[in-house]
C-alpha positions in Angstrom: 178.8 75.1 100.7 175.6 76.8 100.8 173.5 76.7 103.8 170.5 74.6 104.4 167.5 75.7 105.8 165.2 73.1 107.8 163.9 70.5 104.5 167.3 70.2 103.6 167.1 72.9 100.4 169.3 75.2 99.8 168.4 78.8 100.4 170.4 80.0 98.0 168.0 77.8 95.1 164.7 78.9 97.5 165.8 82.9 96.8 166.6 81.9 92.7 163.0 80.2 92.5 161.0 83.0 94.1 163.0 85.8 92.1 161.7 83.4 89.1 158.2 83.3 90.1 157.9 86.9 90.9 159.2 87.8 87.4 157.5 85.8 85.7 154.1 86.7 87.4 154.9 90.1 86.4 155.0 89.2 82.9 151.7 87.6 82.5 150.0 90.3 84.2 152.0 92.9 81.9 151.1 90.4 79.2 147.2 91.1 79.4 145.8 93.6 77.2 144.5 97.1 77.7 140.8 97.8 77.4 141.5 99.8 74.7 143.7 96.9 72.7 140.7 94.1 73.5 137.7 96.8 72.1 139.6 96.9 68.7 140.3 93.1 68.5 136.6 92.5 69.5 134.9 94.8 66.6 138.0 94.2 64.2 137.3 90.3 64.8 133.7 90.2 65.1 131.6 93.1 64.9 130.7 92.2 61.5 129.2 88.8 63.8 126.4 91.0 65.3 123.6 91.6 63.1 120.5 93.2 63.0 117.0 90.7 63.5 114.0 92.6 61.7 110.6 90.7 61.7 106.8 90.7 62.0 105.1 88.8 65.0 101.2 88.0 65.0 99.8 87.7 68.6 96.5 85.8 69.3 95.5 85.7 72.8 92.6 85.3 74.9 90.9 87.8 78.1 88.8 85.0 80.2 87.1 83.4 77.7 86.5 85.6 74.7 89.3 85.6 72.0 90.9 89.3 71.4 91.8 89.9 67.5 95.4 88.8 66.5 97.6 91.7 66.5 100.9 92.2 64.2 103.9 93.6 65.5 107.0 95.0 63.5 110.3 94.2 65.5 114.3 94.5 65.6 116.8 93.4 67.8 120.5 92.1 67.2 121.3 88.5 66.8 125.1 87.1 66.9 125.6 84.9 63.7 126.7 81.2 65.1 127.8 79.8 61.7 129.7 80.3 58.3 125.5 79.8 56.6 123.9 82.6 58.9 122.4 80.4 61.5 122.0 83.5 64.3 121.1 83.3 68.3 119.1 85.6 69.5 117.1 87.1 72.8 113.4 85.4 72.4 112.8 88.1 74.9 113.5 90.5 72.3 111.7 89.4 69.5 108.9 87.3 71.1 106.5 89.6 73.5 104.5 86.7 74.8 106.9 86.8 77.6 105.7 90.1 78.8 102.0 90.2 77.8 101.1 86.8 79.8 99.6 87.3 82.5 99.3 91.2 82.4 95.9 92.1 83.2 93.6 94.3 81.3 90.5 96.5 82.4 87.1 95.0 81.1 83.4 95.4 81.5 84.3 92.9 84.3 87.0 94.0 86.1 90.6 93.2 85.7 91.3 90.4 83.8 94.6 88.6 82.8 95.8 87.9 78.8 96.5 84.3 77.8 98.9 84.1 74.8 97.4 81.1 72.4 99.6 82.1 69.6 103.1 83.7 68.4 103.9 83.3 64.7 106.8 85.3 63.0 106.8 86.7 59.9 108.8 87.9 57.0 111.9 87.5 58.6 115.1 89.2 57.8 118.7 89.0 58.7 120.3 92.4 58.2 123.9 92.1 57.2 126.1 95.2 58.4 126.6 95.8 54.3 123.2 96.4 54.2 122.1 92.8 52.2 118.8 91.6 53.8 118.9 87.4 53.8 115.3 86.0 53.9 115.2 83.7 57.3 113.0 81.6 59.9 112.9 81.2 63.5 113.1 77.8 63.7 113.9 77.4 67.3 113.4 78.8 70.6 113.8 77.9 74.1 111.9 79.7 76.8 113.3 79.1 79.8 116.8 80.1 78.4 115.6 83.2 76.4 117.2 82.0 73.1 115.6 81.8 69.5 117.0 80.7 67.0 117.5 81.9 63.4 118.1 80.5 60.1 118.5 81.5 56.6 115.9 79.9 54.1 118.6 79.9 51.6 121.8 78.9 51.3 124.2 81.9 51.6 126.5 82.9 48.6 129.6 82.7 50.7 130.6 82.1 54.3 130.2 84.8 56.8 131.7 86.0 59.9 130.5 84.1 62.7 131.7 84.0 66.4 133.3 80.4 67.6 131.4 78.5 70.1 134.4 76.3 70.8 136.4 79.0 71.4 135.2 79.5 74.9 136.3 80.0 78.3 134.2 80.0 82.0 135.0 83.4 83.7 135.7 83.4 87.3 133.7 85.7 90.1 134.3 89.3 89.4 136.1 88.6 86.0 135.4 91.3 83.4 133.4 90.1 80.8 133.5 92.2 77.2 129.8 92.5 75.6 130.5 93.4 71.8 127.0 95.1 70.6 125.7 98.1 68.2 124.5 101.2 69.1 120.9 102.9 68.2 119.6 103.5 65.5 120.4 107.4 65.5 124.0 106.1 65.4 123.7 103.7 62.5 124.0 100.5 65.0 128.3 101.3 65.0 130.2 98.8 66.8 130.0 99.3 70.6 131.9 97.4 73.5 130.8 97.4 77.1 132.8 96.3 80.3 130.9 94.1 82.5 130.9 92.6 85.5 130.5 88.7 86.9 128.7 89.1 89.9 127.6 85.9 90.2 128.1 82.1 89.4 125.6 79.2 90.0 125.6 75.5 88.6 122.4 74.1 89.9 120.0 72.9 87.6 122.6 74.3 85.0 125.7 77.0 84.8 124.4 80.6 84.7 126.5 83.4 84.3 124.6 86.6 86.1 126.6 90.2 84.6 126.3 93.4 85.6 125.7 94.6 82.4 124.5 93.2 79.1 122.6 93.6 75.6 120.4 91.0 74.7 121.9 88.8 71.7 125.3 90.0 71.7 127.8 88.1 72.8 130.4 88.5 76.1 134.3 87.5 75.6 137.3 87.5 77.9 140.4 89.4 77.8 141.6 87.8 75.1 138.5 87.2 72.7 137.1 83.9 74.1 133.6 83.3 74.1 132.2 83.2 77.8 128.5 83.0 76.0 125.5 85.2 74.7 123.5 87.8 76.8 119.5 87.0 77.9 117.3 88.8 80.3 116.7 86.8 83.7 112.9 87.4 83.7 110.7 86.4 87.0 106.4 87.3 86.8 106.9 88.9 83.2 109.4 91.7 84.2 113.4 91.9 83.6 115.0 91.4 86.8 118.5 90.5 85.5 120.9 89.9 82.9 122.6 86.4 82.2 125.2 85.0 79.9 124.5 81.6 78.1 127.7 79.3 78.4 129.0 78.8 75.0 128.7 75.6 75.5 125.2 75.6 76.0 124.3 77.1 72.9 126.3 75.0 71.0 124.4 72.0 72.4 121.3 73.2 71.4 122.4 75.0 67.9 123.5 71.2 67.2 119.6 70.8 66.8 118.7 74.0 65.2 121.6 73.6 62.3 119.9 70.0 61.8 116.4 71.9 60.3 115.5 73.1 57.3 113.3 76.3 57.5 110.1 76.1 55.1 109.7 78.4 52.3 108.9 82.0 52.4 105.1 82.7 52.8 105.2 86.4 50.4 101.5 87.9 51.2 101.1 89.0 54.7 98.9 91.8 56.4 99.8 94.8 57.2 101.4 95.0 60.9 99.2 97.8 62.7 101.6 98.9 64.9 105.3 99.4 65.4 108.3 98.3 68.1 110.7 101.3 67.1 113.8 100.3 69.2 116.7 98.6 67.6 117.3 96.3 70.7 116.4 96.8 74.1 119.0 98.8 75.4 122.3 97.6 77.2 120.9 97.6 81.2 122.7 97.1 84.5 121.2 95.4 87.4 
């Protein structure tokens, strides 16, 4: 017989089952991929997700109560398609400069005085697909307080594209390493890039945030093993940056439920001419 220790189990099954467990732990962990292995399935699986945002915004604001003249801005910034018709997510942060320009305060005959945004309004409004094809678009959403715009094209696309899966998801963990796929600059032709980040924090009050260590505005963050946590914003607080947060999956497919619902209006074709020029491709990827 085989002894028995004190709740009547034999040790000889107690050794068996913890030889088990111990081997088999060892082979999940050995099962997780290397860096190296979850870059190439990222940009071989999706890179062709993360595309380039190029538009005009027209600014009209106010200094006390005198109207300053509307101003036309040319930017770019990446956007991470959502859907097989090109709807795209992007930073509002990184297209939209209200954020940063209300409240800042300007020297005048008298004194100091802050700028009110009355206006943003974006113009010709291109998704630029990594072969180069520009698809004529319109933000026709955007949410402030979570730093998200969204994009859609005014036609119907000739054939479905790549697009990252919103219900393939997953909720990291504290200090899980999150995996931002994004581009490069533009002095290296926007290639593929991925970046390890992170999860330094978790909160769920009024609703989930996901603070990294390191993001790029409008690309998206994955696990391990290619799941979706969500999309990276900028945390802004009195107009500046002062962090970078990942959008639940989940969230954004709540509210792209809404956006995939409207139709964007036609293409206005005469504009003015913008009068001055955002140069960057996308703010760059930041740490905290």
């Amino acid at each position: 017989m085989s002894s028995i220790d004190s709740h009547g189990l034999p040790r000889r099954r107690l050794l068996v089952g913890f030889l088990f467990g111990a081997l088999l732990g060892s082979a999940v962990a050995a099962a997780e991929p290397s860096p190296t292995e979850i870059a190439q399935l990222l940009v071989r699986r999706y890179s062709a997700a993360i595309v380039q945002v190029n538009l005009v915004v027209k600014v009209s604001g106010t200094v006390g109560d005198k109207a300053i003249p509307p101003r036309e801005l040319k930017h770019e910034a990446w956007a991470t398609l959502i859907g097989p018709g090109g709807l795209a997510v992007v930073s509002l942060a990184a297209i939209d400069p209200s954020e940063v320009l209300e409240g800042t305060r300007i020297n005048t005959a008298k004194g100091p005085m802050k700028i009110d945004v009355t206006g943003v309004e974006f113009k010709l409004v291109r998704l630029r697909l990594p072969d180069g094809t520009e698809v004529p678009a319109r933000v026709i959403l955007k949410d402030p307080d979570l730093d998200v715009a969204f994009i859609k094209p005014i036609n119907r696309v000739a054939m479905p594209l790549v697009h990252v899966d919103l219900a393939n998801d997953a909720y990291p963990q504290l200090l899980s390493t999150g995996y931002v796929l994004g581009r490069s600059s533009r002095a290296t032709q926007g290639a593929p890039m991925v970046r390890r980040s992170d999860i330094i924090s978790l909160s769920e009050n009024p609703r989930r945030k996901i603070v990294a260590e390191n993001g790029q505005p409008g690309c998206p963050m994955f696990d391990a093993y290619g799941k979706l946590y969500g999309l990276c914003v900028r945390l802004f607080a009195n107009g500046r940056p002062t962090g970078n947060l990942v959008l639940p999956a989940a969230d954004i497919a709540e509210i792209a439920k809404q956006a995939d619902s409207i139709t964007p209006e036609p293409e206005v074709v005469a504009v003015e001419n913008p009068v001055s020029e955002k140069p960057a491709v996308a703010p760059p990827a930041t740490g905290n």
